[in-house]
C-alpha positions in Angstrom: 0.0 0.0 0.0 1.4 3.1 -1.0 2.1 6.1 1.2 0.3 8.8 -0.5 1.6 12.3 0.5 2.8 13.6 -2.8 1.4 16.2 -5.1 2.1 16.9 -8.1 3.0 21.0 -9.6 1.4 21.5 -12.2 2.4 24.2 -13.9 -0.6 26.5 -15.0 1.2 26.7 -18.5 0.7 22.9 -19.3 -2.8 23.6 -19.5 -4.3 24.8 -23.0 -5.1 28.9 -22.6 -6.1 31.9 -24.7 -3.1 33.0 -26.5 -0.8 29.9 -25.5 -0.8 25.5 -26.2 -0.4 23.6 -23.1 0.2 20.0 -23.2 -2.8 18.7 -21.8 -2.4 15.3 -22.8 0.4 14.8 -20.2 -1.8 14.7 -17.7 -3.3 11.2 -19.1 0.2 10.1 -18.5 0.4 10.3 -14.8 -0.8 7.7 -12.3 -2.1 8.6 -9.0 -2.1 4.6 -8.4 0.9 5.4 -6.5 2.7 8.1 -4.1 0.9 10.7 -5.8 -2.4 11.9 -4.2 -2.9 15.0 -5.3 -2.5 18.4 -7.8 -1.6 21.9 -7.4 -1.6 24.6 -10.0 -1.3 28.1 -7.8 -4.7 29.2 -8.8 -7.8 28.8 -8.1 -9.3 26.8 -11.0 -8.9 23.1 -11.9 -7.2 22.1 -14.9 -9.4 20.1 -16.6 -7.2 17.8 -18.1 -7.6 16.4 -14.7 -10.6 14.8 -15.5 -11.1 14.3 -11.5 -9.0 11.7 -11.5 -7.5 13.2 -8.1 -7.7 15.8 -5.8 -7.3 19.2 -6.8 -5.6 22.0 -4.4 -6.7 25.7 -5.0 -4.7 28.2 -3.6 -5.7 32.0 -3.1 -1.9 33.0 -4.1 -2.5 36.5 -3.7 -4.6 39.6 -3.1 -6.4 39.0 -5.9 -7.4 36.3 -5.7 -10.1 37.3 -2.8 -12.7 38.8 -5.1 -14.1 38.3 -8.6 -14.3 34.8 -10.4 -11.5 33.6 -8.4 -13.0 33.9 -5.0 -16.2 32.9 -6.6 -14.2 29.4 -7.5 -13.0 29.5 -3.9 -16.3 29.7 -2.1 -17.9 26.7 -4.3 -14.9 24.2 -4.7 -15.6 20.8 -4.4 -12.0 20.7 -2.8 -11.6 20.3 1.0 -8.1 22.0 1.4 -7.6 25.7 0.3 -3.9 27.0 0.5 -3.6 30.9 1.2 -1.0 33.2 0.2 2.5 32.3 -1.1 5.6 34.2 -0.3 3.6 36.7 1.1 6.8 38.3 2.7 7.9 38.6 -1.3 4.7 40.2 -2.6 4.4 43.0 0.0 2.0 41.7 1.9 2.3 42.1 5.7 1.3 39.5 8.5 -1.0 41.8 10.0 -3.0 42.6 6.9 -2.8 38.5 6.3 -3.9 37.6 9.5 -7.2 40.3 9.1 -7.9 38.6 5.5 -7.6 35.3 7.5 -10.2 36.0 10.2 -12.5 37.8 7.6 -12.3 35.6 4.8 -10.8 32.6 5.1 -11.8 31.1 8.1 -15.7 31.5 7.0 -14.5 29.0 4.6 -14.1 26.6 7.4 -16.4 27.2 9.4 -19.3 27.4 7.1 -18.4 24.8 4.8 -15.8 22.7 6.1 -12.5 23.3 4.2 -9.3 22.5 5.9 -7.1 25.4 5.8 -3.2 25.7 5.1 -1.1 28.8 6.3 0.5 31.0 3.6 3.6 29.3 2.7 6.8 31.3 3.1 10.3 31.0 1.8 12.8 29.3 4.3 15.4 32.2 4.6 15.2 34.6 7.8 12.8 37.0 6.3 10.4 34.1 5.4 10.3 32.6 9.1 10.0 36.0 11.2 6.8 36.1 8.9 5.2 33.1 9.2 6.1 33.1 12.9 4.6 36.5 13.2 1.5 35.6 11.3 1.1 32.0 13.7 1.4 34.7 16.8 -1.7 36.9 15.4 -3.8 34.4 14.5 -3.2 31.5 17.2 -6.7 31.7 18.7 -8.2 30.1 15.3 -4.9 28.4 13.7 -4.6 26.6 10.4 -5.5 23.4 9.6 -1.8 22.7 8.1 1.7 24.9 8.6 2.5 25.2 4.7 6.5 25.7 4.3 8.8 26.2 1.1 12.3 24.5 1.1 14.9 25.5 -1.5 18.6 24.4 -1.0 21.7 21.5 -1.8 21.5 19.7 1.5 19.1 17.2 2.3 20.4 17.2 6.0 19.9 20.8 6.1 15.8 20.1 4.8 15.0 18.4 7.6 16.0 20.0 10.2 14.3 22.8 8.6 11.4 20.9 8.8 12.1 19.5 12.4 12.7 22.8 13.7 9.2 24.3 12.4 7.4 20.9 13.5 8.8 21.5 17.1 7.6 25.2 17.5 3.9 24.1 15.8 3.8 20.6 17.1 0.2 20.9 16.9 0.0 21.3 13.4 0.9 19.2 10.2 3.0 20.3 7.6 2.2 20.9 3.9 5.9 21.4 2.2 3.8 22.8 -0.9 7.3 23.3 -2.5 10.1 22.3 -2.2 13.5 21.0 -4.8 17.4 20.7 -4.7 19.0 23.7 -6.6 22.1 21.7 -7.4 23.2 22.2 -11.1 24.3 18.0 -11.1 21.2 15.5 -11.6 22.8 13.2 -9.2 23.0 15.2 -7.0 19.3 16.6 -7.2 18.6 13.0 -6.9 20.3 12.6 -4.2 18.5 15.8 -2.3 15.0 14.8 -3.3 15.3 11.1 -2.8 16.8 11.6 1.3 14.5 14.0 2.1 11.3 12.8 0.3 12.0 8.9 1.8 12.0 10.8 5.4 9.1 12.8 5.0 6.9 9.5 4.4 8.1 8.3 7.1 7.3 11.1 9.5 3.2 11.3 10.2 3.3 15.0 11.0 4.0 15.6 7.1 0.8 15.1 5.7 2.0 16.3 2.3 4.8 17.4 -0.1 5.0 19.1 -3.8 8.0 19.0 -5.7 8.8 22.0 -7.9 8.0 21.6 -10.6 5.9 20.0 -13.4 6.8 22.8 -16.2 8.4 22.9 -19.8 10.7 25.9 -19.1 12.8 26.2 -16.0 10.7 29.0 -13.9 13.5 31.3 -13.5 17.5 31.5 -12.5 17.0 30.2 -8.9 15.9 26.7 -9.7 17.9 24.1 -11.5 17.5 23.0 -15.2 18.5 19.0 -13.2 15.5 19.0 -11.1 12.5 19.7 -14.2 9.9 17.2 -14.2 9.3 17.9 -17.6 11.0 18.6 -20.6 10.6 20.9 -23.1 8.2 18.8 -25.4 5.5 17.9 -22.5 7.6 14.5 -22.0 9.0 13.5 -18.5 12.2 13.7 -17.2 13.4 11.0 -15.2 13.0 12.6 -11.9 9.4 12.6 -12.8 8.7 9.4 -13.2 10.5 8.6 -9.8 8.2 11.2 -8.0 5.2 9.8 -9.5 6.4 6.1 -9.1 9.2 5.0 -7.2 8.8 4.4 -3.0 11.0 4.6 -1.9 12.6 6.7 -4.2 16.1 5.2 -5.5 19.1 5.4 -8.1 
């Protein structure tokens, strides 16, 4: 019986748009008969190359997401866990104004119609964690469902006890990792990252799930490594793909 804690990024780009091709029929490649229990896409709406053949995970990423169609999406989804805000501490957003959207917005979600909710998901650095630990402070009489983290770096040993650390000041409260990749330039040495620290995090019960950046034809930007795409170029997928989506425990 597979553990099931992985989701799967995929990229808003993959799916067919006004103005741009996706490659839709990927997604009729990928099992979730395995590790993989879920899919992300930062926004709001499903891709429907899905087919609901899993899980979807909106996420109100920013600001605007909170009116219009997308918070229209929001406040019917089918979906029982809504993530809210990414990088906030990037996008000028402070944890006082989050923590007012929180009790004004978001947490209606859950208590009128049941959603499990997931903190905004910061960046791992120092300006990242005095957020998030601010936010937790102003908003710790009506906490999130899940703590969601971000986890960029070369050293596995240096992930987890990221990961540890957070665990022990929130012990209360499971951990999404909602992304997370090596940024080493060698694929063997990505492999390396994402097998030892995706092996522990099935093995830890407080991790209730994990996405692995990124399912995407072009490498996002300078910051993450060409050796750690899930897909390539033509809509295919790379080897570390089919090890996410497969392989448990993940190996050479």
């Amino acid at each position: 019986m597979a553990i099931q804690k992985r989701c799967l990024a995929w990229d808003w780009t993959n799916t067919d748009g006004p103005g741009h091709q996706g490659v839709p029929w990927a997604m009729d490649i990928v099992s979730f008969q395995g590790p993989l229990r879920s899919v992300s896409n930062w926004n709001t709406w499903t891709p429907p190359e899905l087919k609901g053949r899993a899980p979807f995970r909106p996420m109100v990423r920013t600001e605007a997401q909170l009116n219009g169609d997308d918070w229209n999406r929001i406040q019917s989804t089918g979906e029982n866990i809504i993530h809210f805000f990414n990088e906030p501490e990037r996008a000028g957003i402070s944890p006082e104004r989050a923590a007012d959207i929180w009790h004004r917005q978001m947490l209606p979600l859950r208590a009128n119609h049941g959603k499990k909710l997931v903190s905004p998901s910061c960046a791992s650095d120092e300006a990242g964690q005095n957020w998030i630990h601010k936010w937790m402070s102003l908003v710790s009489q009506q906490p999130p469902d899940f703590l969601g983290l971000h986890y960029y770096g070369t050293d596995g040993n240096k992930a987890i006890d990221y990961l540890v650390s957070m665990h022990n000041r929130y012990p209360n409260t499971p951990i999404i990792l909602s992304e997370f990749a090596s940024i080493h330039r060698n694929y063997n040495d990505v492999l390396g990252f994402t097998m030892q620290v995706v092996n522990w995090m099935d093995e830890q019960d407080w991790v209730f799930e994990y996405t692995l950046f990124g399912c995407m034809r072009q490498v996002a930007d300078g910051f993450v490594s060409p050796a750690a795409q899930l897909m390539n170029p033509d809509g295919s997928f790379t080897d570390l793909m089919w090890k996410y989506m497969s392989d448990q425990p993940m190996h050479f």
